[in-house]
C-alpha atoms as one frame of an Amber mdcrd trajectory, in Angstrom:
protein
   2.774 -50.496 -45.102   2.448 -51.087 -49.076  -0.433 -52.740 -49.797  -2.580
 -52.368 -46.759  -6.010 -51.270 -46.931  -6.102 -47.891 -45.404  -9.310 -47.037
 -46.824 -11.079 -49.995 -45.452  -9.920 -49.461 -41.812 -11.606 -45.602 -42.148
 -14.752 -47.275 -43.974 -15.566 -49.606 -40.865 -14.579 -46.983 -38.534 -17.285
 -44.819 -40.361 -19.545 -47.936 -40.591 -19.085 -48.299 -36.626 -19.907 -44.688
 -35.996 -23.055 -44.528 -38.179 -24.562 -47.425 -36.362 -23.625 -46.511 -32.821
 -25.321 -42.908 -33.251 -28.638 -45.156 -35.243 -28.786 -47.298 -32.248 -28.550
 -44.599 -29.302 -29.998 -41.782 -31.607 -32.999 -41.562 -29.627 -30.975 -41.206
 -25.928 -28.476 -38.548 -27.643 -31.262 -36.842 -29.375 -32.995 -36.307 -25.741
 -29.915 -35.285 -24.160 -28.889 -32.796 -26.731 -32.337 -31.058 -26.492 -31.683
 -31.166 -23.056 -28.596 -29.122 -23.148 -29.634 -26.509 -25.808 -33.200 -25.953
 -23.383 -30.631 -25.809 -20.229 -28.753 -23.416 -22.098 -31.390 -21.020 -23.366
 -33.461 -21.004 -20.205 -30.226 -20.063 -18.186 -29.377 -17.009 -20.723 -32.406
 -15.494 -21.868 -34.940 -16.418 -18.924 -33.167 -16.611 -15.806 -29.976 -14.480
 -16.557 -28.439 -14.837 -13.287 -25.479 -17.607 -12.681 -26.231 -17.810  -9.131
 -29.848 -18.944  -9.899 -29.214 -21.191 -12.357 -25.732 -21.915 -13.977 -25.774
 -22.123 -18.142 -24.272 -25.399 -19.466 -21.529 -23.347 -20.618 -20.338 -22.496
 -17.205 -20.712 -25.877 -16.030 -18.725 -26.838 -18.664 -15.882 -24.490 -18.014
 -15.482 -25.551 -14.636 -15.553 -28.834 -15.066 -12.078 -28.016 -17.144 -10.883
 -25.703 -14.260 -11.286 -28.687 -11.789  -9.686 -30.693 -14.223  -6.580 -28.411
 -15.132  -6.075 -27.915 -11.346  -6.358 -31.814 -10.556  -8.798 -30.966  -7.493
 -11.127 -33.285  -9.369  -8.988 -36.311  -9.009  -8.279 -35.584  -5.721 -12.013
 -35.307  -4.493 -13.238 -38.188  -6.711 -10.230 -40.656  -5.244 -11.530 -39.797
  -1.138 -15.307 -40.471  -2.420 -14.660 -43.726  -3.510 -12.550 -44.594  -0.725
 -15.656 -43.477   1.681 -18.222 -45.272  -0.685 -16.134 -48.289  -0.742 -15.401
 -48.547   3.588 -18.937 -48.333   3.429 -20.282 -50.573   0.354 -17.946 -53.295
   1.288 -18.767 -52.797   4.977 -22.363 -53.511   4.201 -21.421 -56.987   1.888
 -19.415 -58.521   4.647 -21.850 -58.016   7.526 -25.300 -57.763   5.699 -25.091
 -60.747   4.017 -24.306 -62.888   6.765 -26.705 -61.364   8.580 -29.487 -61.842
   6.378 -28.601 -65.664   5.727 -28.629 -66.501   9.278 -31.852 -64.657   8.993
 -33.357 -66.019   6.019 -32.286 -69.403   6.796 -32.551 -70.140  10.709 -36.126
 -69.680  11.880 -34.911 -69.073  15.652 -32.468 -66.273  14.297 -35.219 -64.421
  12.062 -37.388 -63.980  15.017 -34.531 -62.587  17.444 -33.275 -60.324  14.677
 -36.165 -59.025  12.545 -37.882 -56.592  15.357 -34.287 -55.048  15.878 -33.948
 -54.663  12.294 -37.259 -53.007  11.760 -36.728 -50.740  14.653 -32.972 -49.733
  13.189 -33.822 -50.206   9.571 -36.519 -46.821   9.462 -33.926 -44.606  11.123
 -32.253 -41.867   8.314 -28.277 -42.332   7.930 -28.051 -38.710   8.262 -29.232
 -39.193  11.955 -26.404 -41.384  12.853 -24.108 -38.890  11.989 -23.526 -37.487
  15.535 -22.589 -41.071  16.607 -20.359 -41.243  14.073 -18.541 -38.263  14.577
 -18.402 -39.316  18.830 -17.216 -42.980  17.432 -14.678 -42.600  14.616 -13.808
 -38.798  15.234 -13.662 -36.871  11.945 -12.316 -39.689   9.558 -12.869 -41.303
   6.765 -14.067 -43.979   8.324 -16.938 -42.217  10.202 -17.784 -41.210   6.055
 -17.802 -44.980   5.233 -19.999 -45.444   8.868 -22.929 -43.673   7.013 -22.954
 -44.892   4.084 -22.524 -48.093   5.459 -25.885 -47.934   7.390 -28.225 -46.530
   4.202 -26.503 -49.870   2.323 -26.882 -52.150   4.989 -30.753 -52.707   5.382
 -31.221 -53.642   1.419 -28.734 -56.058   1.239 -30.010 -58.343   4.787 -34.056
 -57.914   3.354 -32.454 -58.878  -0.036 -30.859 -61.660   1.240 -33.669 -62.903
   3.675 -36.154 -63.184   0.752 -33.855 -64.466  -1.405 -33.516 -67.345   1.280
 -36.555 -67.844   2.052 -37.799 -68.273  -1.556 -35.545 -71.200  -2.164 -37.633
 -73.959  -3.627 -38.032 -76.865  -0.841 -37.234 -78.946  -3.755 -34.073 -78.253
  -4.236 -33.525 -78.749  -0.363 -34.920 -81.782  -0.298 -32.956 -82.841  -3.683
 -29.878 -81.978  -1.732 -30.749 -84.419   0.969 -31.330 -86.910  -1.348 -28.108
 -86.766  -3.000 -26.256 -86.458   0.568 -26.085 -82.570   1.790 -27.893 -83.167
   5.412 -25.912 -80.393   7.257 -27.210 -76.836   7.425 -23.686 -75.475   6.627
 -23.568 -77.760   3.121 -27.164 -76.937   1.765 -26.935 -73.014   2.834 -23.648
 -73.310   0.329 -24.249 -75.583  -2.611 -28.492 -74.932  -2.530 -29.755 -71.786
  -0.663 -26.763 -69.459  -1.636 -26.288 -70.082  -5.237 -29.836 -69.890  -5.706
 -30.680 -66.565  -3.671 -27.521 -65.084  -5.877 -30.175 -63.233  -7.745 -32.338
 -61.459  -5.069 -28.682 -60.845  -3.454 -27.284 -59.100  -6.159 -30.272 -57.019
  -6.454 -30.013 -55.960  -3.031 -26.372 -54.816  -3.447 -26.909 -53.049  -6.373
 -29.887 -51.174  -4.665 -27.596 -50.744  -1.831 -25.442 -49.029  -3.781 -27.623
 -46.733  -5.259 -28.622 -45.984  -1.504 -25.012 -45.535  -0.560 -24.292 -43.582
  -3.287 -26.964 -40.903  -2.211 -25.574 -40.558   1.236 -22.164 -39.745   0.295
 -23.016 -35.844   0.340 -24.128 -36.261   3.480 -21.408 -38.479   5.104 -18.516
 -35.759   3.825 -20.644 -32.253   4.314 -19.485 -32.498   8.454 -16.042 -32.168
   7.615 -14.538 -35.343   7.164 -11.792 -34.581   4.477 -11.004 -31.509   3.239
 -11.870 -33.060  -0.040 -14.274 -35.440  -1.383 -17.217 -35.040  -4.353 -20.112
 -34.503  -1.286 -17.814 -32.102   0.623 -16.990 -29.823  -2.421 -20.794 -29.595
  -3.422 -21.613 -27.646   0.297 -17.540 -25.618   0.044 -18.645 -24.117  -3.284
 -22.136 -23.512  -1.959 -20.818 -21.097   0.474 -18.867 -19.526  -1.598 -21.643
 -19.316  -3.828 -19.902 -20.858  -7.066 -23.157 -22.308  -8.178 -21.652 -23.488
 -11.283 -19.324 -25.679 -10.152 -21.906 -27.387  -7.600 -23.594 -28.375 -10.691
 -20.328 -29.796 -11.657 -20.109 -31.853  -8.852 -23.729 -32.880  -8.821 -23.293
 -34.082 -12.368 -20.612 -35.790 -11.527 -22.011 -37.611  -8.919 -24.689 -38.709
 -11.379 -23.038 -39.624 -13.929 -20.459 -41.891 -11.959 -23.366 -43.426 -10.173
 -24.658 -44.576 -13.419 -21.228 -45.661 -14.294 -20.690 -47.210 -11.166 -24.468
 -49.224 -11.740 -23.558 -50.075 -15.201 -19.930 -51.979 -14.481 -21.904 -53.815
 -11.476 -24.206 -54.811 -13.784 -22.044 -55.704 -16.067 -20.176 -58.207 -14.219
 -23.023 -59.873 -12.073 -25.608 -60.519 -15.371 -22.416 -60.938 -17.682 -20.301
 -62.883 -15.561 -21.608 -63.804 -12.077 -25.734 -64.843 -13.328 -24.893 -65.349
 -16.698 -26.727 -68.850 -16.430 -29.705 -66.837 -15.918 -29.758 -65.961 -19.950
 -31.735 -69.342 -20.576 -34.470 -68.371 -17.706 -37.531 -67.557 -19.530 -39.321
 -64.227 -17.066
């Protein structure tokens, strides 16, 4: 270890820091006043935990839920009903909204059924889902699997149908005359855009029904179920936890997807001028 610059590692380390909290001191500065008005309004207005929780209490109980490993527990069935249903939704919503998007004949067959289904809430399919799948997990994934659905086939539709003609007609030029060959090299890679926004909205949309897929009683555990078990019980605090939770890992959850489709997936995209 002789001669190596200890000093210099905890310089940049301090260097790091300094600049991380100059370029998000705006977004911690707004949280943090968040927090201390949370706090304050919860001891010295409201003064009643079942009202509103301090940030203090949530806090505690997030480290109860912790210590007792309930958390891990509920957060690992969530994501196994948000992903039945997320990845549910890819596999038959984008196909569907190709076909859609790209076959004239198909779009007129489909798009009155779709508009009929599409307005219907995912919290009234419930009862079917229950009568379908029994209390499962995957009757959980069926509802979350409808509110993701109907974003990703519109996404995909218009995403097909604004495919410049000459790019189609390009294709044909350079050989691609079958449907099968231009939906794959032309239509697909360029609708990649207004599909990715769709599944990312679908997510968002998925994401919200989750409390309402696991309140009937799915699992005995699960982020959404907890939220309505700790309501009756009326543990306020630690439905805040959960609701926090929820949010937060939804951003988290937005943030990695966006991450690898603009990063990774569209990263061509960087030269587009909008």
């Amino acid at each position: 270890m002789e001669g190596l610059p200890l000093h210099g590692i905890g310089g940049n380390m301090n260097i790091n820091l300094v600049e991380a909290i100059r370029k998000n001191g705006l977004e911690i500065l707004s949280i943090s006043a968040v927090i201390v008005i949370w706090q304050l309004f919860a001891d010295l207005v409201v003064n009643n935990k079942l009202l509103l929780p301090s940030f203090t209490d949530v806090l505690f109980s997030f480290f109860k839920i912790i210590q007792n490993g309930t958390l891990f527990t509920d957060l690992s069935i969530s994501l196994l009903h948000f992903g039945l249903g997320i990845l549910s939704a890819v596999f038959i919503g984008i196909p569907i909204g190709v076909a859609m998007g790209w076959f004239k004949s198909v779009n007129r067959a489909t798009d009155p059924l779709i508009e009929i289904v599409r307005p219907i809430p995912p919290l009234a399919w419930i009862p079917f889902a229950i009568v379908w799948f029994g209390l499962t997990h995957v009757s959980a994934g069926f509802v979350i699997f409808i509110g993701a659905v109907f974003p990703i086939i519109i996404n995909t539709v218009e995403g097909f149908k604004s495919v410049p003609r000459v790019y189609v007609e390009a294709a044909k030029v350079l050989g691609c005359m079958k449907d099968r060959e231009l939906i794959r090299y032309v239509a697909l890679p360029s609708s990649l855009p207004s599909i990715a926004a769709g599944i990312r909205i679908a997510m968002g949309v998925g994401w919200m029904c989750l409390v309402a897929a696991e309140m009937f009683g799915v699992s005995t555990n699960g982020l959404g179920y907890k939220i309505w078990w700790h309501y009756y019980l009326h543990q306020m605090d630690f439905v805040l936890v959960y609701m926090l939770i929820l949010g937060f890992l939804g951003l988290l959850i937005d943030k990695i997807f966006r991450w690898y489709v603009d990063g990774k997936l569209l990263k061509w995209r960087e030269g587009v001028v909008v």
